[in-house]
C-alpha positions in Angstrom: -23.0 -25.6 30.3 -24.3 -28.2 27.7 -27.9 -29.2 27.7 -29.7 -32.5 28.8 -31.0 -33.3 25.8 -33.3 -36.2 24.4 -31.6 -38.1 21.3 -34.8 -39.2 19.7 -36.2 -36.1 20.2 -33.2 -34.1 18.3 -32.7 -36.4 15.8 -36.6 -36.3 14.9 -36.3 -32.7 14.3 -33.1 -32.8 12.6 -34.5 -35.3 10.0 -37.5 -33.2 9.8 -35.5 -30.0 9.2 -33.6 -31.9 6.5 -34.7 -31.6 2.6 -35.7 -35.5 2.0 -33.4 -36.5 -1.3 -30.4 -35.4 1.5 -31.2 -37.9 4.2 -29.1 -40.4 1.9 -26.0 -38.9 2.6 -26.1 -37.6 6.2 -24.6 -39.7 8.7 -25.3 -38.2 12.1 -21.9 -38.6 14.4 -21.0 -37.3 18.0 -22.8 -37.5 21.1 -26.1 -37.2 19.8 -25.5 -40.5 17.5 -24.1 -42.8 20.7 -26.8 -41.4 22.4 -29.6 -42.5 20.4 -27.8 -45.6 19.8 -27.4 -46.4 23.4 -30.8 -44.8 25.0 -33.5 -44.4 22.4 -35.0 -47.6 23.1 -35.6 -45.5 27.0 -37.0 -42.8 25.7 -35.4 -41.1 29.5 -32.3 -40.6 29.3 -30.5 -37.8 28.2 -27.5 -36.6 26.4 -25.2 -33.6 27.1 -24.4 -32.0 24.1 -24.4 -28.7 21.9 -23.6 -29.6 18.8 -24.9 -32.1 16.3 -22.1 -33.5 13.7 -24.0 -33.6 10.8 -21.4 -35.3 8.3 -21.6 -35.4 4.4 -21.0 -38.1 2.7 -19.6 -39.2 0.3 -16.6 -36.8 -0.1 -17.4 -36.4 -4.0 -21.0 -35.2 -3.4 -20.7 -33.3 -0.1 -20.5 -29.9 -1.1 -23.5 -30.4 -3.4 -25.2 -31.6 -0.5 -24.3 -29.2 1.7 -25.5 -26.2 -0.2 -28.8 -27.4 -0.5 -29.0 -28.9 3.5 -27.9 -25.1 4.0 -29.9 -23.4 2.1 -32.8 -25.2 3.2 -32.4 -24.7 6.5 -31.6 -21.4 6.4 -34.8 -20.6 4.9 -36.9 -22.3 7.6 -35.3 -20.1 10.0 -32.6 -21.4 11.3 -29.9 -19.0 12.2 -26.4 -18.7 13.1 -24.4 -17.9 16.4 -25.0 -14.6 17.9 -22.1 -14.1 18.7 -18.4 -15.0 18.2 -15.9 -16.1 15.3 -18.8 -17.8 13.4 -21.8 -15.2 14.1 -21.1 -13.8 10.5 -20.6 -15.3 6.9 -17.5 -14.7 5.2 -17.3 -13.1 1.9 -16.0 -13.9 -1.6 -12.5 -12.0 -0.7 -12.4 -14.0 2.6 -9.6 -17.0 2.4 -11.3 -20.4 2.8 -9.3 -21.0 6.2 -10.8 -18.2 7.8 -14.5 -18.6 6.4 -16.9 -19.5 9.4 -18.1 -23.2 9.5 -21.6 -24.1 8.9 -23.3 -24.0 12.6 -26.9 -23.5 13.0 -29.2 -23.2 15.5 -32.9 -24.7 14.7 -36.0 -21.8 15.4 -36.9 -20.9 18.8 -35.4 -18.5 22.2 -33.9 -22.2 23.5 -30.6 -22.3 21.5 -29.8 -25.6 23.3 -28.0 -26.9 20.7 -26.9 -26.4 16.9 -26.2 -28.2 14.0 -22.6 -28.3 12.6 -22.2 -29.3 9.1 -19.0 -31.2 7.9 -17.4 -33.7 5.3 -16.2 -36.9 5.2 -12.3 -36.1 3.9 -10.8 -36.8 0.3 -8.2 -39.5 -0.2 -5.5 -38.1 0.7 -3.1 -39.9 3.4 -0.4 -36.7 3.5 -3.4 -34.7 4.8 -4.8 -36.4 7.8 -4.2 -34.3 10.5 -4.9 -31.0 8.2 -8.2 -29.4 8.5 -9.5 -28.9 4.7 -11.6 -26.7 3.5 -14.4 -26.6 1.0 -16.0 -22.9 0.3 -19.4 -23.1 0.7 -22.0 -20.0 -0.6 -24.8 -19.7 0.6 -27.8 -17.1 -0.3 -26.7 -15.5 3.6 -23.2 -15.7 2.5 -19.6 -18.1 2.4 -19.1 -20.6 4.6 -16.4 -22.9 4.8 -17.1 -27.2 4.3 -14.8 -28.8 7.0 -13.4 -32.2 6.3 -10.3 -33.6 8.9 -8.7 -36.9 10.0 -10.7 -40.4 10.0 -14.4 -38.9 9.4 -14.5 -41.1 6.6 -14.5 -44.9 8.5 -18.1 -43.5 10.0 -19.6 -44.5 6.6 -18.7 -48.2 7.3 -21.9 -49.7 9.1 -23.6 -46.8 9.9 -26.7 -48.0 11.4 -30.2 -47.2 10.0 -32.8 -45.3 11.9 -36.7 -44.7 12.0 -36.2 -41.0 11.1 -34.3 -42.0 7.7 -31.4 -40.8 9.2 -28.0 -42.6 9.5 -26.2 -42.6 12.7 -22.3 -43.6 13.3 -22.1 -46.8 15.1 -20.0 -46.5 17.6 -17.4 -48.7 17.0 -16.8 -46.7 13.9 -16.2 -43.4 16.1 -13.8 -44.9 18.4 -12.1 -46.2 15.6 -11.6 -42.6 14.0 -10.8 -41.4 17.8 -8.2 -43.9 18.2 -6.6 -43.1 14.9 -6.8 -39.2 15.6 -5.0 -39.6 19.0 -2.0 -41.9 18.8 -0.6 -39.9 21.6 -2.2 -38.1 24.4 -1.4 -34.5 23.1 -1.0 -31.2 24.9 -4.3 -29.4 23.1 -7.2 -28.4 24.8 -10.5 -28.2 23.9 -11.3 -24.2 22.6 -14.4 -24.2 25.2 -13.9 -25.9 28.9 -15.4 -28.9 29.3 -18.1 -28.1 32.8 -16.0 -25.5 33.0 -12.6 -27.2 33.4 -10.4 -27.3 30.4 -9.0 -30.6 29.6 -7.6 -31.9 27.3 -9.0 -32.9 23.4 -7.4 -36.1 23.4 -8.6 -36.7 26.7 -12.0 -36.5 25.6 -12.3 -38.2 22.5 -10.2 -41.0 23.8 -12.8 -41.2 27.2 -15.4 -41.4 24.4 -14.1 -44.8 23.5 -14.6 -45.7 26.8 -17.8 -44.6 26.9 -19.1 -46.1 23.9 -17.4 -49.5 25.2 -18.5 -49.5 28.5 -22.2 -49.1 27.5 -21.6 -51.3 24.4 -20.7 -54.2 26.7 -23.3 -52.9 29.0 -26.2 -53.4 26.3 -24.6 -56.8 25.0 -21.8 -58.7 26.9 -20.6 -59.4 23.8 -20.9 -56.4 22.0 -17.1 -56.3 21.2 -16.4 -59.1 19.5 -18.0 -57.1 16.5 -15.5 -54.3 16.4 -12.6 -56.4 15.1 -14.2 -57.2 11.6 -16.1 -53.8 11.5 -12.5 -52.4 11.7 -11.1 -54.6 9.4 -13.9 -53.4 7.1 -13.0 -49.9 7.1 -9.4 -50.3 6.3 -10.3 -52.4 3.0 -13.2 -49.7 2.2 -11.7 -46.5 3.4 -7.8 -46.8 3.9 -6.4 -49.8 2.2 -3.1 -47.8 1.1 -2.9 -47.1 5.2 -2.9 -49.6 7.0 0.4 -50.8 7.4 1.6 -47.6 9.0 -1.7 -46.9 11.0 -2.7 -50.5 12.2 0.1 -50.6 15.2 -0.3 -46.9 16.1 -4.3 -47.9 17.0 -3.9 -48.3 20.5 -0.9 -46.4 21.4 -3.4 -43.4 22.6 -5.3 -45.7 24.5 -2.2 -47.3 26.0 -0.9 -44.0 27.1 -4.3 -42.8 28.9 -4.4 -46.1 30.6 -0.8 -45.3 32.1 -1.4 -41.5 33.3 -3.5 -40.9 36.1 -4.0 -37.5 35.2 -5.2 -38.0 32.1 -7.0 -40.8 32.9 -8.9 -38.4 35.4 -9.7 -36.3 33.0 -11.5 -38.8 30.5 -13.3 -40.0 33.1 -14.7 -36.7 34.0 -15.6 -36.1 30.9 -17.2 -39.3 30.7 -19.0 -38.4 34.0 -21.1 -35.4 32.3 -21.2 -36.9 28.9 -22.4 -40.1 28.0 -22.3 -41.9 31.4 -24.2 -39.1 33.3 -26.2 -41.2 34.3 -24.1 -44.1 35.6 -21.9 -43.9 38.6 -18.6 -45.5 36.9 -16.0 -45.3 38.8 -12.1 -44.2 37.6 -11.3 -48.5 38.3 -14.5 -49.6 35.8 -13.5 -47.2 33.1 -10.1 -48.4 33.5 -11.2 -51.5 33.7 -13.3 -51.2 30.2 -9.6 -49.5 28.8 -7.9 -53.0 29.1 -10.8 -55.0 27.9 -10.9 -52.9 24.7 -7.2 -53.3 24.2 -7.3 -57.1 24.7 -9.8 -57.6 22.8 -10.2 -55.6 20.4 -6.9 -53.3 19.5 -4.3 -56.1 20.1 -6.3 -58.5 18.2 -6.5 -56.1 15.1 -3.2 -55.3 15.7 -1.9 -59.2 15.1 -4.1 -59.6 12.1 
């Protein structure tokens, strides 16, 4: 099961953990990011999480990046998985789509959590929904530099924090969720979700719901802000897409909406993720699903 974990707290050691001329281009995504965005001011609640989306960015300087982020933390004593797929570097013979990604856990017995290193994406429309690969070597060995999808619309408005860390803001992630899941498809996530497998688009598209229920929870008006935010990423990050993507934004979104199954399952993952805890009901989150779309999805999608 994932740990209850504090978001200033991990972020703090993160940003410790991190060599200091890196902080620039690190853009902390994920739970841990909505988290701290949502409850730091608390300093109580929790997050349920075990991995910490440490994205690179820009594309051009990533790898760069990542090699010294790696080998820094590496040689504090962070180490990798004890086990599984990714417990072992690859070597200079292993192909780059079978190198382990970058996933370490920080010093100590807890192992609560780990960090995951990976890259904002090149420019390149035809490979969206292609994983690509960077190879990474490190003194322990090669790694692979994951890029995928719509990482790169996190860079617009990433919000500052105290640590001199970045964090997503979090209409920026359920942009790159919506765009990733113009359909609800039939993948599931590689590890159950509380022990229940469901669905990945499931639970990236509940994440939206998340972030928007607790955006409107913390300012009434919290929404109104997405539209232009969006309309900033498209210029900045994919002006040569917009025409095809702008009307697929909310088909995802629409479809969960319409299936009560799948709308079941985002809202149990909602349950023991970022609304833990909230006692939302199935109707509020629902509820939250057509506010989004009315005012923020089919307003972007008549501009």
């Amino acid at each position: 099961m994932e740990a209850l974990l504090t978001p200033a707290q991990v972020l703090q050691q993160v940003a410790d953990a991190l060599p200091s001329a890196c902080r620039r281009n690190v853009i902390i995504g994920g739970s841990l990011a909505a988290g701290y965005y949502f409850f730091a001011d608390s300093g109580e609640e929790a997050i349920r999480t075990k991995d910490v989306d440490c994205l690179l960015a820009p594309y051009a300087s990533a790898l760069p990046v990542a090699q010294d982020v790696a080998t820094t933390l590496l040689s504090a004593g962070w180490t990798l998985p004890v086990e599984g797929a990714w417990s072992q570097p690859g070597t200079a013979q292993t192909p780059d789509g079978e190198l382990p990604l970058v996933r370490l856990y920080p010093p100590g017995d807890e192992k609560q959590w780990f960090a995951e290193l990976l890259s904002t994406p090149a420019d390149n429309p035809q490979s969206r929904t292609e994983r690509q690969f960077q190879r990474l070597n490190t003194p322990l060995g090669h790694f692979a530099l994951c890029s995928f999808g719509y990482l790169g619309v996190v860079e617009v408005g990433a919000v500052e924090t105290q640590m001199g860390l970045r964090i997503a803001h979090p209409a920026m992630m359920a942009l790159a969720n919506l765009l990733h899941h113009p359909e609800i498809g039939q993948a599931v996530m590689s590890q159950p979700f509380n022990r229940r497998p469901i669905k990945r688009a499931n639970k990236d598209l509940g994440r939206v719901l998340s972030m928007a229920y607790l955006s409107t929870e913390k300012d009434r008006d919290a929404l109104d802000a997405w539209v232009p935010m969006w309309v900033q990423a498209f210029e900045r990050v994919l002006p040569r897409e917009r025409d095809h993507l702008q009307p697929t934004v909310g088909r995802g979104l629409r479809a969960l909406l319409g299936s009560e199954a799948d709308m079941e399952e985002a809202w149990f993952t909602c349950q023991h993720g970022l609304l833990n805890s909230r006692r939302v009901t199935i109707d509020q989150l629902k509820a939250t699903g057509e506010r989004v779309l009315a005012e923020v999805v089919e307003v972007f999608e008549e501009l």
